[in-house]
PDB file of N, CA, C and O in Angstrom:
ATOM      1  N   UNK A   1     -26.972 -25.613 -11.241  1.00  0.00           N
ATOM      2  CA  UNK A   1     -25.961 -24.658 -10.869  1.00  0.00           C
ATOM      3  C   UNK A   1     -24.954 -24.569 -12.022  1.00  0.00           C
ATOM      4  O   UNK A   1     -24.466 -25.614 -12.451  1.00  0.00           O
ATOM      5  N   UNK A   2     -24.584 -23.280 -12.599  1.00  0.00           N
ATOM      6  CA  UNK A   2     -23.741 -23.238 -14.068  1.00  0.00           C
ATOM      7  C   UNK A   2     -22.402 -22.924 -13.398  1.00  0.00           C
ATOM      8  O   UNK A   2     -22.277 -22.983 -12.175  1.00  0.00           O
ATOM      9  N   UNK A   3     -21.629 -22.665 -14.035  1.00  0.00           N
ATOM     10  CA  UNK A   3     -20.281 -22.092 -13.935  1.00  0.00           C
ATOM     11  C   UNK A   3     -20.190 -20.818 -13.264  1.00  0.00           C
ATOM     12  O   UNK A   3     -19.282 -20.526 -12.486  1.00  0.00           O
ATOM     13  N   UNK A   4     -21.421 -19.855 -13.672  1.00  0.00           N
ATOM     14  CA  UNK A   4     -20.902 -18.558 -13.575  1.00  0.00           C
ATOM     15  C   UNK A   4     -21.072 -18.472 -11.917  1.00  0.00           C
ATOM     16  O   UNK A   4     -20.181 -17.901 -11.289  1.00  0.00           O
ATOM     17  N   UNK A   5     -22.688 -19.272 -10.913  1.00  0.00           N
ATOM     18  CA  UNK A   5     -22.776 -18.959  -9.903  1.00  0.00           C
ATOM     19  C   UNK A   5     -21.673 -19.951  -9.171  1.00  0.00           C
ATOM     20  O   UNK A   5     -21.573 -19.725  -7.965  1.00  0.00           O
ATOM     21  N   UNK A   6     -20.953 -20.848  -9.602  1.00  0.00           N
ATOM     22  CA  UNK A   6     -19.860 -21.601  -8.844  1.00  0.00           C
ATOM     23  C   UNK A   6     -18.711 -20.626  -8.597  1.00  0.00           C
ATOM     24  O   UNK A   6     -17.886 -20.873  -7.717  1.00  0.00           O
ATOM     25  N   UNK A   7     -18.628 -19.472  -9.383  1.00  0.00           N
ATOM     26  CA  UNK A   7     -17.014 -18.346  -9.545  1.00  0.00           C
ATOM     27  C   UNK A   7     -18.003 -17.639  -8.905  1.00  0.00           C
ATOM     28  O   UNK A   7     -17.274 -17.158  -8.038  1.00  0.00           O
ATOM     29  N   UNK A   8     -19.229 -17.142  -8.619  1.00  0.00           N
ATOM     30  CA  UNK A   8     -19.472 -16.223  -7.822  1.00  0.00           C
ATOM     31  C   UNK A   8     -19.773 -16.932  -6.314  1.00  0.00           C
ATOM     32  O   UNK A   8     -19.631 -16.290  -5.273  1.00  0.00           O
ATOM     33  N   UNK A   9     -20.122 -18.063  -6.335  1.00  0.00           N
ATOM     34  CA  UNK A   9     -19.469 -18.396  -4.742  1.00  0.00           C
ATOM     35  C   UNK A   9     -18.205 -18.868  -3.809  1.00  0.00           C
ATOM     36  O   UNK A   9     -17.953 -18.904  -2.605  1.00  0.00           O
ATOM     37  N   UNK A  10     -17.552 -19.213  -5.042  1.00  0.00           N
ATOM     38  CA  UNK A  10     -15.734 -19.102  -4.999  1.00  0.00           C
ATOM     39  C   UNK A  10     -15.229 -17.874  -4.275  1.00  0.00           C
ATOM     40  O   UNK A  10     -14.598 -17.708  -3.232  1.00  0.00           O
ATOM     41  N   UNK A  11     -15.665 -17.178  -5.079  1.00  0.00           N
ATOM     42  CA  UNK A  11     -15.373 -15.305  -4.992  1.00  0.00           C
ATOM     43  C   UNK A  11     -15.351 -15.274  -3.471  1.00  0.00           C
ATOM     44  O   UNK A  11     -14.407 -15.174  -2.687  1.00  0.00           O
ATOM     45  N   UNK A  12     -17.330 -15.448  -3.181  1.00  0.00           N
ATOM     46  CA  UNK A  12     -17.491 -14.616  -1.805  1.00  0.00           C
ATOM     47  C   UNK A  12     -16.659 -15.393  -0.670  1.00  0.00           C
ATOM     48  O   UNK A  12     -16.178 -14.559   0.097  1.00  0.00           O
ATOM     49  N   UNK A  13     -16.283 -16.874  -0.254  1.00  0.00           N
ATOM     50  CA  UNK A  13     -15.468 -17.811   0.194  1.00  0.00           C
ATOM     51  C   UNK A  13     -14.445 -16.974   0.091  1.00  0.00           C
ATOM     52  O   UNK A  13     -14.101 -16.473   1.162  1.00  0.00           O
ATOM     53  N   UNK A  14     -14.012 -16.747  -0.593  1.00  0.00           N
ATOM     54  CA  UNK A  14     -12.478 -16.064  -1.049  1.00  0.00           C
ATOM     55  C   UNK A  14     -12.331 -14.844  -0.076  1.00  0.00           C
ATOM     56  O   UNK A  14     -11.418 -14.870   0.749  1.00  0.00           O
ATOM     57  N   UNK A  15     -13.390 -13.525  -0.147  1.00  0.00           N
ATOM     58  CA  UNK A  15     -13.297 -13.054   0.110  1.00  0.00           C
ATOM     59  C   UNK A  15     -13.408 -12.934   1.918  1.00  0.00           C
ATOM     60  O   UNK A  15     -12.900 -12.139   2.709  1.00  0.00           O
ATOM     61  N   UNK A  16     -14.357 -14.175   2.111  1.00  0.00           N
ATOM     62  CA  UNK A  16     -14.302 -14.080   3.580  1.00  0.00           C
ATOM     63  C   UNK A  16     -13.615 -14.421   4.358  1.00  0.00           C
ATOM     64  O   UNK A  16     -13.607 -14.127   5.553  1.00  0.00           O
ATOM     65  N   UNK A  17     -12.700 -15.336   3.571  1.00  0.00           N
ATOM     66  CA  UNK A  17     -11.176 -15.750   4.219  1.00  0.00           C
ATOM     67  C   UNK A  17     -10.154 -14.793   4.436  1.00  0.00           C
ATOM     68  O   UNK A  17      -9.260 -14.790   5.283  1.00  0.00           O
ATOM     69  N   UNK A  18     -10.463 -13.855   3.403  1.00  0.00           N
ATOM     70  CA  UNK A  18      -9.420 -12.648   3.673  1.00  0.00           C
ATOM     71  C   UNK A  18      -9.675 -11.997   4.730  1.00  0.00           C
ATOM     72  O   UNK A  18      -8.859 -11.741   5.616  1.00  0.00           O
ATOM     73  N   UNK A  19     -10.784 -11.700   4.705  1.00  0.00           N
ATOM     74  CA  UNK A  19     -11.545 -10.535   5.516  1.00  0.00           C
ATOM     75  C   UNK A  19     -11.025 -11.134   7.064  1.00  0.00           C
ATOM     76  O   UNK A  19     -10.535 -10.416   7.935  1.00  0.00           O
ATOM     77  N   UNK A  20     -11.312 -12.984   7.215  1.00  0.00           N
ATOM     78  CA  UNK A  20     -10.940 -13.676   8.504  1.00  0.00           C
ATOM     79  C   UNK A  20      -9.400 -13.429   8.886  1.00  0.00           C
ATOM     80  O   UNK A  20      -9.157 -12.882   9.961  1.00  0.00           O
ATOM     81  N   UNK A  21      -8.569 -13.738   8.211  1.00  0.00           N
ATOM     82  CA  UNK A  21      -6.987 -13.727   8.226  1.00  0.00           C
ATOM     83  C   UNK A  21      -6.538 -11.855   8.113  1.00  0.00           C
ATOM     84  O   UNK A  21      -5.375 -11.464   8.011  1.00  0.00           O
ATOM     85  N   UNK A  22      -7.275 -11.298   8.142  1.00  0.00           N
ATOM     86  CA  UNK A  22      -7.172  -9.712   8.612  1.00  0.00           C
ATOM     87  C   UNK A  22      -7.353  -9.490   9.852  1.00  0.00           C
ATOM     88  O   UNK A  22      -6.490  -9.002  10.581  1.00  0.00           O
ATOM     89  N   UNK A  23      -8.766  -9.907  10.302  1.00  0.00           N
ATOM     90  CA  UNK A  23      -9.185  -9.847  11.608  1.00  0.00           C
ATOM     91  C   UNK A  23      -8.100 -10.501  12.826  1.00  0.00           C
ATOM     92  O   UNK A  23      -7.848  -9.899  13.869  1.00  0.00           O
ATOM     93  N   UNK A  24      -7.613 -11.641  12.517  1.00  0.00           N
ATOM     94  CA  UNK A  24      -6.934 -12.387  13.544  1.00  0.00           C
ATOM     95  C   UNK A  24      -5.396 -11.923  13.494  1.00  0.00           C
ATOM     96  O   UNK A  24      -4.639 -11.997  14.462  1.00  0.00           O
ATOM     97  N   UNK A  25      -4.981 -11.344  11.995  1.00  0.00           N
ATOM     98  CA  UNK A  25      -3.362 -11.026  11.968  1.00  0.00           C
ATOM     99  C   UNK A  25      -2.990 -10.179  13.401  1.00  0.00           C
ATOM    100  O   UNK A  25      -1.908 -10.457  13.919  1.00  0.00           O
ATOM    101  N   UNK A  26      -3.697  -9.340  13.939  1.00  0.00           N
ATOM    102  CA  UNK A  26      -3.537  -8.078  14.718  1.00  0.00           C
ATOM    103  C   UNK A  26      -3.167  -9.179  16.267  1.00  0.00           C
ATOM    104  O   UNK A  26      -2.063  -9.166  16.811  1.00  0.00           O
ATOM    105  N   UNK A  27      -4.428 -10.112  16.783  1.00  0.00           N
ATOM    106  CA  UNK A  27      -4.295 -10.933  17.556  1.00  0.00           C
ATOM    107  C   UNK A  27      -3.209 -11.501  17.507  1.00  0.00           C
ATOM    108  O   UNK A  27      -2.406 -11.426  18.437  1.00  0.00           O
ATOM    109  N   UNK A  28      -3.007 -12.104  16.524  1.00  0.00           N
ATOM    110  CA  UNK A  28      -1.693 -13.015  16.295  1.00  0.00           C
ATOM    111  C   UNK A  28      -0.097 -12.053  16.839  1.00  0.00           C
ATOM    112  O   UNK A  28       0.645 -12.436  17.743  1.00  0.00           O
ATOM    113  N   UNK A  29       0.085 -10.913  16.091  1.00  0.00           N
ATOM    114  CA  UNK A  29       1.352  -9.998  16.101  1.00  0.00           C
ATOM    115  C   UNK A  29       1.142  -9.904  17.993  1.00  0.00           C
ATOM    116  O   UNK A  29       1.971 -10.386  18.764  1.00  0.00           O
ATOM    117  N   UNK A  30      -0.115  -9.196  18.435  1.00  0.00           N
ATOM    118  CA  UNK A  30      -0.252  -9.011  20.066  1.00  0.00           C
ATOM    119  C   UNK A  30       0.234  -9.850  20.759  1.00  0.00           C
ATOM    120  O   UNK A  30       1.096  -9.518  21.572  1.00  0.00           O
ATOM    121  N   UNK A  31      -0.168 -11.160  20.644  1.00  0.00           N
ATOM    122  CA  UNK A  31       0.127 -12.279  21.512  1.00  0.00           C
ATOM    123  C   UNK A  31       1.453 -12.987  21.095  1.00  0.00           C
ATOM    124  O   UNK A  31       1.851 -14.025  21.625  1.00  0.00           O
ATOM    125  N   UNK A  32       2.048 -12.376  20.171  1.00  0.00           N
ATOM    126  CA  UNK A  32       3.568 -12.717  20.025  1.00  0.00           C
ATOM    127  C   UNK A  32       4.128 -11.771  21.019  1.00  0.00           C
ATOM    128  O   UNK A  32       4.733 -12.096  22.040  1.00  0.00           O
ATOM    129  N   UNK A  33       3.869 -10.585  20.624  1.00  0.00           N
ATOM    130  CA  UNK A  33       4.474  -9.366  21.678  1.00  0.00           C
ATOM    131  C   UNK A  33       4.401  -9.770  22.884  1.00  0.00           C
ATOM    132  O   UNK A  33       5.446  -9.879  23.526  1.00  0.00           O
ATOM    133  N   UNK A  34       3.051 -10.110  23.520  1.00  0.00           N
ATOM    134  CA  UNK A  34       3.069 -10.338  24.797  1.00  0.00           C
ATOM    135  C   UNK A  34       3.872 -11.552  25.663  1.00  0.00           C
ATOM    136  O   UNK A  34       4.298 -11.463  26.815  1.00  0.00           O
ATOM    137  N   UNK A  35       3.950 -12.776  24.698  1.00  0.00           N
ATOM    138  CA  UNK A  35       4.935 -13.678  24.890  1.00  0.00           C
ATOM    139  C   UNK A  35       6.439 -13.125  24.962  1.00  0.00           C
ATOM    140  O   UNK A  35       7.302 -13.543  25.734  1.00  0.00           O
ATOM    141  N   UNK A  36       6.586 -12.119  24.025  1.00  0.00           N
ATOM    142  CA  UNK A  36       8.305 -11.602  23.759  1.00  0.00           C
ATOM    143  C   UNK A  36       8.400 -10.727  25.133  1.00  0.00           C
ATOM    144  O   UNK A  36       9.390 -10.661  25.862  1.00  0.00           O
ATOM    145  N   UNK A  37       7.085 -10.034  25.335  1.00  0.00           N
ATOM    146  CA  UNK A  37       7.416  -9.148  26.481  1.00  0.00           C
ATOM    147  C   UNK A  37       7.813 -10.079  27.900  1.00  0.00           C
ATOM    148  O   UNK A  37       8.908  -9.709  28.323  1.00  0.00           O
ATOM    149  N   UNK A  38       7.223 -11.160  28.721  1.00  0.00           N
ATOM    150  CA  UNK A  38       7.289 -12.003  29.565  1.00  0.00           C
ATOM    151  C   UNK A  38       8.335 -12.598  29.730  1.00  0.00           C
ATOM    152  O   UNK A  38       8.832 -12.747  30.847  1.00  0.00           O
ATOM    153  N   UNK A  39       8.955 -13.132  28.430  1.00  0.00           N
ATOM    154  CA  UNK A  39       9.938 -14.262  28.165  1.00  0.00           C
ATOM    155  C   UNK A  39      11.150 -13.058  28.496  1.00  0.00           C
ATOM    156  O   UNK A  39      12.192 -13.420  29.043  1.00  0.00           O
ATOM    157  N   UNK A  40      10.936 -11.607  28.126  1.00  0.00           N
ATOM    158  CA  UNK A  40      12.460 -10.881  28.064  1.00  0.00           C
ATOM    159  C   UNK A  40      12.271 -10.217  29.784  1.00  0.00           C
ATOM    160  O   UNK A  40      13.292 -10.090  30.460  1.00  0.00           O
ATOM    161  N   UNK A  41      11.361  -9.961  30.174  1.00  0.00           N
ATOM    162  CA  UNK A  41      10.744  -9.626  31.744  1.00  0.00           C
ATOM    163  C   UNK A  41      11.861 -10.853  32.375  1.00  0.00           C
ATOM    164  O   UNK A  41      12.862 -10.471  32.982  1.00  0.00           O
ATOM    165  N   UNK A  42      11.623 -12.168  32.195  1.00  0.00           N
ATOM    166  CA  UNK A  42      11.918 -13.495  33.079  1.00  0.00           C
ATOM    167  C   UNK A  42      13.816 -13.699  32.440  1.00  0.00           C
ATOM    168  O   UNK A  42      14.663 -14.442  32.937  1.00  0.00           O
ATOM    169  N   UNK A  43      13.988 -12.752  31.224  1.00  0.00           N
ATOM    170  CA  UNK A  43      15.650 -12.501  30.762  1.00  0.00           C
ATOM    171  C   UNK A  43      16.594 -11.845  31.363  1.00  0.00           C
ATOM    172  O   UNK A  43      17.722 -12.126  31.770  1.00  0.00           O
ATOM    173  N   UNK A  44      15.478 -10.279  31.336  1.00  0.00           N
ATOM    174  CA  UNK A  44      16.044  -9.230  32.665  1.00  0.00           C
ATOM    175  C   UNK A  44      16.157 -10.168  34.150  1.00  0.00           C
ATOM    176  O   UNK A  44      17.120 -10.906  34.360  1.00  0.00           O
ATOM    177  N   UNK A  45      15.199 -10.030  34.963  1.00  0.00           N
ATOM    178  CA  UNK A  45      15.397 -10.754  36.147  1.00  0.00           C
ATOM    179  C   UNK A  45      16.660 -11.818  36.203  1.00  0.00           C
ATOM    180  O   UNK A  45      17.669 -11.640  36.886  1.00  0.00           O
ATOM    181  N   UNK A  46      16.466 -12.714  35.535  1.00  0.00           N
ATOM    182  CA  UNK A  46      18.051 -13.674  35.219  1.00  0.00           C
ATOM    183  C   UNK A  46      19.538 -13.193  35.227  1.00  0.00           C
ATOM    184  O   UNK A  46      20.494 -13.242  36.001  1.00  0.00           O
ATOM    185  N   UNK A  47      19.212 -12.620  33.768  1.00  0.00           N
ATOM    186  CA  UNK A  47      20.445 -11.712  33.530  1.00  0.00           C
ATOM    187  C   UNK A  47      20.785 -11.015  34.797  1.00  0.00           C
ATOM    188  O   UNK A  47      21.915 -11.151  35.268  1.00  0.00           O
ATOM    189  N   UNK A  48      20.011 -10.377  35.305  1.00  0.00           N
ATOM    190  CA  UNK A  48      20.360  -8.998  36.796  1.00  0.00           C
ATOM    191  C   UNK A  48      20.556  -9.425  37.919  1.00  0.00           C
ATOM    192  O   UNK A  48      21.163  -8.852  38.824  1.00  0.00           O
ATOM    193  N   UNK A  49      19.664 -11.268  37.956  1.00  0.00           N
ATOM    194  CA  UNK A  49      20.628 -12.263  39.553  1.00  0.00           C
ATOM    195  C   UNK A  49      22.156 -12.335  38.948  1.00  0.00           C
ATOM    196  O   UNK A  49      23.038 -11.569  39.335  1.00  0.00           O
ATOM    197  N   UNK A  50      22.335 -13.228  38.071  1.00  0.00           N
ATOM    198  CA  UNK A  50      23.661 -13.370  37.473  1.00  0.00           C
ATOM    199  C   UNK A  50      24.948 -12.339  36.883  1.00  0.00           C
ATOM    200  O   UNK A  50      26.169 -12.407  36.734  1.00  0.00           O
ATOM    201  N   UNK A  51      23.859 -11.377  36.660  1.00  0.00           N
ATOM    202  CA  UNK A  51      24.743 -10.151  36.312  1.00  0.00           C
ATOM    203  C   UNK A  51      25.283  -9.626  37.355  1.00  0.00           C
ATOM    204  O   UNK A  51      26.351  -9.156  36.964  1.00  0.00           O
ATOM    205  N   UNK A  52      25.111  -9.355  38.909  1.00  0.00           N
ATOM    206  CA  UNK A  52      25.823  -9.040  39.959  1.00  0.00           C
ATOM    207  C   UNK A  52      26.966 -10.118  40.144  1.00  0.00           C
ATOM    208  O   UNK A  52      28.074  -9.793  40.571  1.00  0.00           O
ATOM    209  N   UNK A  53      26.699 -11.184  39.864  1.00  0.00           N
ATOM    210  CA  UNK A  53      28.091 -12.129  40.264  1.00  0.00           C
ATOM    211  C   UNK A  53      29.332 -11.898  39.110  1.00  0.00           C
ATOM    212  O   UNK A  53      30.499 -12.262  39.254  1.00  0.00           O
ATOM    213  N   UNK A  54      28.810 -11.259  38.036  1.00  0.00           N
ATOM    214  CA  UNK A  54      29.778 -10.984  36.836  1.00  0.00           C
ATOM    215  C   UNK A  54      30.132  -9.253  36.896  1.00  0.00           C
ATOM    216  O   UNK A  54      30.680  -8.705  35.940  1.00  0.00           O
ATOM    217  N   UNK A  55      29.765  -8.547  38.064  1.00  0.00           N
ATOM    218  CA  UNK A  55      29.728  -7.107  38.001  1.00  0.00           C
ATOM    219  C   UNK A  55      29.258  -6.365  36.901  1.00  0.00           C
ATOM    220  O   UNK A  55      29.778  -5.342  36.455  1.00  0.00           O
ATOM    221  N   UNK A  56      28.156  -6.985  36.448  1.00  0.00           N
ATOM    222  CA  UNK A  56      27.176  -6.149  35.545  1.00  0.00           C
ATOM    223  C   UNK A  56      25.217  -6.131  35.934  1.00  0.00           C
ATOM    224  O   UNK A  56      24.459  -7.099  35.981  1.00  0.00           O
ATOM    225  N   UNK A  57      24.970  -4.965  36.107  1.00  0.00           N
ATOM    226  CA  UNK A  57      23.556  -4.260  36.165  1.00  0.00           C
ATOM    227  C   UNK A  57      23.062  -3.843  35.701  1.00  0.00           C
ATOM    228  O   UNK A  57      23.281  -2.787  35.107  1.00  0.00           O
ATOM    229  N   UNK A  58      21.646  -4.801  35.755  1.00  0.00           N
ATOM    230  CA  UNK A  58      20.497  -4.596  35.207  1.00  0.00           C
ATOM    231  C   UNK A  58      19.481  -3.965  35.306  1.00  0.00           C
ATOM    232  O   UNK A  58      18.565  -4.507  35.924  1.00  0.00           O
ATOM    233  N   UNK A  59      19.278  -2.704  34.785  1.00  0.00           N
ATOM    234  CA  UNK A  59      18.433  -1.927  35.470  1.00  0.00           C
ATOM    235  C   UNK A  59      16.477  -2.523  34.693  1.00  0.00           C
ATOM    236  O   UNK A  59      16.254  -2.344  33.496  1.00  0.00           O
ATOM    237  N   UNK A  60      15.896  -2.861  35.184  1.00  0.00           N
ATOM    238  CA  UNK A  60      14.486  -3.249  34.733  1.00  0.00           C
ATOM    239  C   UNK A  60      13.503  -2.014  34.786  1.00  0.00           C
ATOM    240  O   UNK A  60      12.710  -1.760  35.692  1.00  0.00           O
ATOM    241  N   UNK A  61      13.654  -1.520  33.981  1.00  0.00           N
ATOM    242  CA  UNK A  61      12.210   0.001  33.529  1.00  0.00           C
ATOM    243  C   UNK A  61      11.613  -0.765  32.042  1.00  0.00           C
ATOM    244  O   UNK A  61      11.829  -1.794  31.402  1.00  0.00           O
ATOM    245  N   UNK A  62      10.854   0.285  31.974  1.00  0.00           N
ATOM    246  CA  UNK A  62       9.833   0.109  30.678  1.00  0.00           C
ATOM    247  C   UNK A  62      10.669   0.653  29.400  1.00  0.00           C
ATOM    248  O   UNK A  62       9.954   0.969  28.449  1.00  0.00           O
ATOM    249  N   UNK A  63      12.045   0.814  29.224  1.00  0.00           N
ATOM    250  CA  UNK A  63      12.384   0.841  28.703  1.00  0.00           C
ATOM    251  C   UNK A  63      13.290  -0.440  28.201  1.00  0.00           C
ATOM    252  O   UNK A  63      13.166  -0.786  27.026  1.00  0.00           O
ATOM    253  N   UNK A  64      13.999  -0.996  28.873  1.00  0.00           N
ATOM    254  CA  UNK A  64      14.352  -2.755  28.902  1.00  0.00           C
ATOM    255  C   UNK A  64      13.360  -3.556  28.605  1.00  0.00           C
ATOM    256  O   UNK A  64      13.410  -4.487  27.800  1.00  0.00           O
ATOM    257  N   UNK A  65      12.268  -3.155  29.362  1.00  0.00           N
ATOM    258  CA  UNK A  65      11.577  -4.272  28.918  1.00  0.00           C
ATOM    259  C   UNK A  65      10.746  -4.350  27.790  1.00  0.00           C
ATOM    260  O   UNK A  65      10.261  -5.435  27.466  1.00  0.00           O
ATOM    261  N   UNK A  66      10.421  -2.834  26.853  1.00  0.00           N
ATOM    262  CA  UNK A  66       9.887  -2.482  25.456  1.00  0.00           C
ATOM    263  C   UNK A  66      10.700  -3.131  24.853  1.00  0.00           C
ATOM    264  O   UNK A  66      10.195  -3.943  24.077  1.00  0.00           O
ATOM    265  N   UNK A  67      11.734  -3.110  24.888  1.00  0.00           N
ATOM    266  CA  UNK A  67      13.483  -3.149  24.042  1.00  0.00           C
ATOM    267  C   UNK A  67      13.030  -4.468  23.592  1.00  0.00           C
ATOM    268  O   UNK A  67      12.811  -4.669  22.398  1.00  0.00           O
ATOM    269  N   UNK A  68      12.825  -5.683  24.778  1.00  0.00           N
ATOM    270  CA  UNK A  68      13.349  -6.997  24.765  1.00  0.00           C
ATOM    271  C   UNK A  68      11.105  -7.526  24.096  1.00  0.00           C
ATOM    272  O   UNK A  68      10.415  -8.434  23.633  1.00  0.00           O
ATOM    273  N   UNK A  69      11.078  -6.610  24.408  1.00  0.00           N
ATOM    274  CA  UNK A  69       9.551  -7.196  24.190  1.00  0.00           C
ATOM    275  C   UNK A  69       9.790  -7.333  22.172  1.00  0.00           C
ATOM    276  O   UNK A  69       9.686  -8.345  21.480  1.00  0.00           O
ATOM    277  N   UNK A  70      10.101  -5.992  21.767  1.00  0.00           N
ATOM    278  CA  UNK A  70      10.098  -6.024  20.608  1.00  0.00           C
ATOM    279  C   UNK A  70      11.183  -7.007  19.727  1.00  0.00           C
ATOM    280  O   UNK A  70      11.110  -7.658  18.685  1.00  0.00           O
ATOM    281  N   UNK A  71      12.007  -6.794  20.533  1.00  0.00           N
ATOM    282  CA  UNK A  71      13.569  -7.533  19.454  1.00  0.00           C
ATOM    283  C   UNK A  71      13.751  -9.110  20.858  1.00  0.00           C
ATOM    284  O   UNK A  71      14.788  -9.769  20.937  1.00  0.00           O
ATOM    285  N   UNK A  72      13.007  -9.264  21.398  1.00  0.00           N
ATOM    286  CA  UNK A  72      13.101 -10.926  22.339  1.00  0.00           C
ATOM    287  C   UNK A  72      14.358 -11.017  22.371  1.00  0.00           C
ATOM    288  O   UNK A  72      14.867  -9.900  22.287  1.00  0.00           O
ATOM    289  N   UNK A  73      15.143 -11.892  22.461  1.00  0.00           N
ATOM    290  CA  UNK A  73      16.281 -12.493  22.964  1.00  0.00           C
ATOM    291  C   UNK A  73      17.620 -11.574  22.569  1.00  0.00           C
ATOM    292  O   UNK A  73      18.485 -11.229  23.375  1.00  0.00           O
ATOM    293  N   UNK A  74      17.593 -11.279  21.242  1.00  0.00           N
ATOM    294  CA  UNK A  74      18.361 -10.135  20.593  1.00  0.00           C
ATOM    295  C   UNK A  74      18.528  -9.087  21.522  1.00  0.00           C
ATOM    296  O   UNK A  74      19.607  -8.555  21.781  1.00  0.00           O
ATOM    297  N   UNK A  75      17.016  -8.694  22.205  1.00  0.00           N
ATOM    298  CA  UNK A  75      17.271  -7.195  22.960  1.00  0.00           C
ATOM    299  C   UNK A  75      17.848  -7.107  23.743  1.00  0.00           C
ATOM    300  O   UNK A  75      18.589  -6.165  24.023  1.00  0.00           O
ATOM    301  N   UNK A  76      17.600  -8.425  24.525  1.00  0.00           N
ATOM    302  CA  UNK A  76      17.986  -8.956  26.063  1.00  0.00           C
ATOM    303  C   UNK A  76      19.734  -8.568  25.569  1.00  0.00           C
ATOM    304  O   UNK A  76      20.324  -7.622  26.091  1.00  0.00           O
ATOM    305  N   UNK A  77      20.378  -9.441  24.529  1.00  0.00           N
ATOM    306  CA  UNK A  77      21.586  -9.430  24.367  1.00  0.00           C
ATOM    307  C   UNK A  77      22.430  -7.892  23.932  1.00  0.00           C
ATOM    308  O   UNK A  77      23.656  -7.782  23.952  1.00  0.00           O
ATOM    309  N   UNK A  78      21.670  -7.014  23.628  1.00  0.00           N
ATOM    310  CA  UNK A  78      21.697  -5.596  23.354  1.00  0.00           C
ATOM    311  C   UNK A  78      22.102  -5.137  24.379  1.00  0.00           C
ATOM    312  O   UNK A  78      23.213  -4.711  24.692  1.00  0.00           O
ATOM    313  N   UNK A  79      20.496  -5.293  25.316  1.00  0.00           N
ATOM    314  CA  UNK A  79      21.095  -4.439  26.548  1.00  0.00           C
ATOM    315  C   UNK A  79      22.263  -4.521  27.462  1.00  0.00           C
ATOM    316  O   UNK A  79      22.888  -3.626  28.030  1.00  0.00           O
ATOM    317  N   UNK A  80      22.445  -6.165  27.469  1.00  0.00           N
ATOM    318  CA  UNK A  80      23.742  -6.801  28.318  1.00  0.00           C
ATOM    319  C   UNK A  80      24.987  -5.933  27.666  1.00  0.00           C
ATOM    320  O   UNK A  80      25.531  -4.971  28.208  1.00  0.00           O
ATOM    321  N   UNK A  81      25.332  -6.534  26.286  1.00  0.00           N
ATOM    322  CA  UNK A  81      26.407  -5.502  25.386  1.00  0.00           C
ATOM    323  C   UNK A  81      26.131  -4.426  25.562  1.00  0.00           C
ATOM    324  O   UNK A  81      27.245  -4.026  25.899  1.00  0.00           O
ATOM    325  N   UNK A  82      25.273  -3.247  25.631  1.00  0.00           N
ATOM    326  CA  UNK A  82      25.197  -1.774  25.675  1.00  0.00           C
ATOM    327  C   UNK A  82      25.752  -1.371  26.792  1.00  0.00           C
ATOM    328  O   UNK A  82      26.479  -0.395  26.973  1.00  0.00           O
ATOM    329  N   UNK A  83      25.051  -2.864  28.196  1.00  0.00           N
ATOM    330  CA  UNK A  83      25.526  -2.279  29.809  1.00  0.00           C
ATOM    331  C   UNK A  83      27.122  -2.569  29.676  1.00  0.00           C
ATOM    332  O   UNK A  83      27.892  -1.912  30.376  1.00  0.00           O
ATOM    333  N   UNK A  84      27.608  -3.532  28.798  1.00  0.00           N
ATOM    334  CA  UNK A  84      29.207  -3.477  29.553  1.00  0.00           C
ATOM    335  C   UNK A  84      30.047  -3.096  28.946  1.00  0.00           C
ATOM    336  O   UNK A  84      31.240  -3.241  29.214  1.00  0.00           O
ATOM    337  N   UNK A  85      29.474  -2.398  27.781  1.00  0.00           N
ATOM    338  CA  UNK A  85      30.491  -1.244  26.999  1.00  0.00           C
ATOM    339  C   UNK A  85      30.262   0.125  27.949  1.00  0.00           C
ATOM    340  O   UNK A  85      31.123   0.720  28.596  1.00  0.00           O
ATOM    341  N   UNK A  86      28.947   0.411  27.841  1.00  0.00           N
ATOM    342  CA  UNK A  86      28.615   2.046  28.486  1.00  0.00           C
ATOM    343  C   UNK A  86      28.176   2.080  29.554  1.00  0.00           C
ATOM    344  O   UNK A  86      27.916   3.162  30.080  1.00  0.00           O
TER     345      UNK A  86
END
């Protein structure tokens, strides 16, 4: 075995790692989302028991819960600040 076929099986290794860490990036970003979406679902609900004892409401649509899915804990804190300014 010379040099040249050791860099040409380097190469294809190389390349199939990429090709692997492409395939799974998409999985990976999803199942963050879906964790961010649950965790801000179980934020709303919280926030909206506790938020009646502080006279603030939480309204839970697919719009709260996109919000908090994408930006997690941040959103949750968005929407609270957005509800008790506006």
């Amino acid at each position: 075995m010379d040099a040249a076929q050791v860099l040409i099986y380097v190469f294809f290794i190389l390349i199939a790692v990429l090709a692997l860490s492409a395939l799974f990036t998409p999985i990976r970003l999803g199942l963050k989302f879906l964790i961010n979406a649950v965790f801000g679902f179980l934020g709303l609900v919280i926030a909206g028991v506790f938020g009646d004892f502080l006279g603030v409401s939480i309204a839970i649509n697919i719009f709260t819960v996109l919000l908090t899915a994408f930006l997690g804990i941040y959103g949750l804190i968005l929407i609270i600040i957005l509800n008790i300014f506006f």
